[in-house]
C-alpha positions in Angstrom: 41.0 5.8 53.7 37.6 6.4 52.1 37.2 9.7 53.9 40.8 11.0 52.6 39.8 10.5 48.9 36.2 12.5 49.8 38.1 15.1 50.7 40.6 15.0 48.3 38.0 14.6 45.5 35.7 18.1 47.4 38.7 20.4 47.4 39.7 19.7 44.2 36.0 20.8 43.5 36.0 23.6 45.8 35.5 27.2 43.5 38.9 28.3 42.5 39.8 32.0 42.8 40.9 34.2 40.4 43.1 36.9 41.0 42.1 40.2 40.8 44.9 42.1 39.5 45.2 43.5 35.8 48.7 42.0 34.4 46.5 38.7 35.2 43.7 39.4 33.0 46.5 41.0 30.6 48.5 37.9 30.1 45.2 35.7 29.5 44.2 38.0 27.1 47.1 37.9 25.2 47.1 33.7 25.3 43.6 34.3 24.0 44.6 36.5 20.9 47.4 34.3 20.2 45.4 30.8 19.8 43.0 33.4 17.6 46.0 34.4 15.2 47.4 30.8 14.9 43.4 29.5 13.5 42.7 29.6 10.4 39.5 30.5 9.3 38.2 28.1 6.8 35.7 28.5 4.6 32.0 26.8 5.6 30.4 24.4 2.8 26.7 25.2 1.6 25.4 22.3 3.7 27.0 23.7 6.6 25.0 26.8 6.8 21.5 26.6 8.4 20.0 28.9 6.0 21.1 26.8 2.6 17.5 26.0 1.6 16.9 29.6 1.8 19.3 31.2 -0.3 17.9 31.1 -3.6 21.4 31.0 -6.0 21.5 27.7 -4.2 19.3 26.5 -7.0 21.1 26.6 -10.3 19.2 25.7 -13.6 20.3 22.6 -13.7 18.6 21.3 -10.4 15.6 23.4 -11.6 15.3 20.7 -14.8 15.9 17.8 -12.9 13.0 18.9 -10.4 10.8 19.6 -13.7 11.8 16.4 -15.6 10.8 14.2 -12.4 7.3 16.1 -12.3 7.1 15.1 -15.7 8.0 11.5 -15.1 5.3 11.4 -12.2 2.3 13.2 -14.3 3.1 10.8 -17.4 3.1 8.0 -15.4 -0.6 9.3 -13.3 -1.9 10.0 -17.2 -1.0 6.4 -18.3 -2.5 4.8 -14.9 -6.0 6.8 -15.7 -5.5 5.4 -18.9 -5.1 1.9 -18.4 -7.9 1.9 -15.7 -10.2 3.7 -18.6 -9.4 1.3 -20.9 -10.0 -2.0 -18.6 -13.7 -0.2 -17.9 -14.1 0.3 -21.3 -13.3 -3.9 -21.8 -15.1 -4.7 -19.0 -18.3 -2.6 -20.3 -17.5 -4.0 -24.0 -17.8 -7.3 -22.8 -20.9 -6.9 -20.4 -23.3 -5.7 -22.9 -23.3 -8.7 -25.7 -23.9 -11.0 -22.6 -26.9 -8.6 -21.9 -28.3 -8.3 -25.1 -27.9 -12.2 -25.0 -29.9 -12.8 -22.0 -32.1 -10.3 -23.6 -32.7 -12.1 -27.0 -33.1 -15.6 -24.8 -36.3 -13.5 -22.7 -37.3 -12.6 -25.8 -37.6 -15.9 -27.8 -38.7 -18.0 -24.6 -41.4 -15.4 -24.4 -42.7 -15.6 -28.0 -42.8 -19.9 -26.9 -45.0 -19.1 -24.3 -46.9 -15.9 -24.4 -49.4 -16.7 -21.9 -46.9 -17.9 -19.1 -45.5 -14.7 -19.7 -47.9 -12.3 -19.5 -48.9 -13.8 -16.4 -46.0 -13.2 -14.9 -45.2 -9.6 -16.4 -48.7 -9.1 -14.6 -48.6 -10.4 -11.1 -45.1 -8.7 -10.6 -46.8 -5.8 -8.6 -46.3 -4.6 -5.4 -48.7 -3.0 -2.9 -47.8 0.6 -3.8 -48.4 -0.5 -7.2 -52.1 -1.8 -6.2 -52.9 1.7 -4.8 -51.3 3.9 -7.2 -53.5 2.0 -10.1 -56.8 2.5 -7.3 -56.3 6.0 -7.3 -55.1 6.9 -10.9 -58.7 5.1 -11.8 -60.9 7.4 -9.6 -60.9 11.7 -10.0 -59.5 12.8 -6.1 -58.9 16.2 -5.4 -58.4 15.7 -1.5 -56.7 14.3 0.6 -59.8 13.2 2.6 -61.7 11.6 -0.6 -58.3 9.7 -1.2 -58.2 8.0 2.5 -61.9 7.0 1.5 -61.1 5.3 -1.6 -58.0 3.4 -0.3 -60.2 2.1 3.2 -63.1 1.3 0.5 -60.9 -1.0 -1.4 -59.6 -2.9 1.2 
């Protein structure tokens, strides 16, 4: 039974032959032009073509303003961003430098208690590059030879 439906099923594929003779071809030609008359031809819509975005009287003036008053929108919202982060740097600056000048003003008055605890420390904040730069400002050196003597002889 199986077989029978295989071969049912490749015949019905096998290639089917067309006649050869002209009042063949000359009545499916004429089925042809008669589906062709009884269409109608309707008319696309602009989305339908593929080149829409390229025609340019797609664009009337009134899309042309919305496009320009949404730039707008966007660049005044950008300037008022910049401005608001300008102004909180501005605050934050405003409000920094009185707490500076405070700590500032408390250096200075503990300093005037104490002048000598502070002088000490204003001097003994120096670092090594400080030590030779004030060894070799003291002494005239014109090469780099006498300055490698003066730096061994002080250490």
């Amino acid at each position: 039974m199986k077989e029978m439906i295989l071969v049912k099923k490749l015949r019905a594929e096998d290639q089917v032959e067309l006649p050869m003779d002209e009042a063949f071809y000359d009545a499916l030609h004429a089925k042809i032009m008669i589906s062709v008359d009884k269409t109608e031809v309707k008319k696309l819509s602009k989305l339908a073509k593929t080149w829409v975005f390229l025609e340019r009287k797609t664009q009337s003036p009134r899309n042309t303003l919305k496009k320009l008053g949404k730039v707008g929108v966007r660049m005044m919202v950008i300037v008022f961003a910049l401005g608001a982060v300008q102004l909180g740097l501005n605050l934050q600056t405003g409000m920094m430098a009185p707490a500076a000048d405070a700590k500032l003003s408390s250096i200075l008055v503990e300093a005037q208690k104490n002048p000598m605890e502070w002088s000490e420390l204003a001097a003994s904040y120096q670092n090594e590059n400080d030590f030779y730069a004030e060894i070799l400002s003291q002494r005239d050196l014109s090469t780099m030879v006498e300055i490698d003597k003066a730096l061994t002889s002080s250490l």
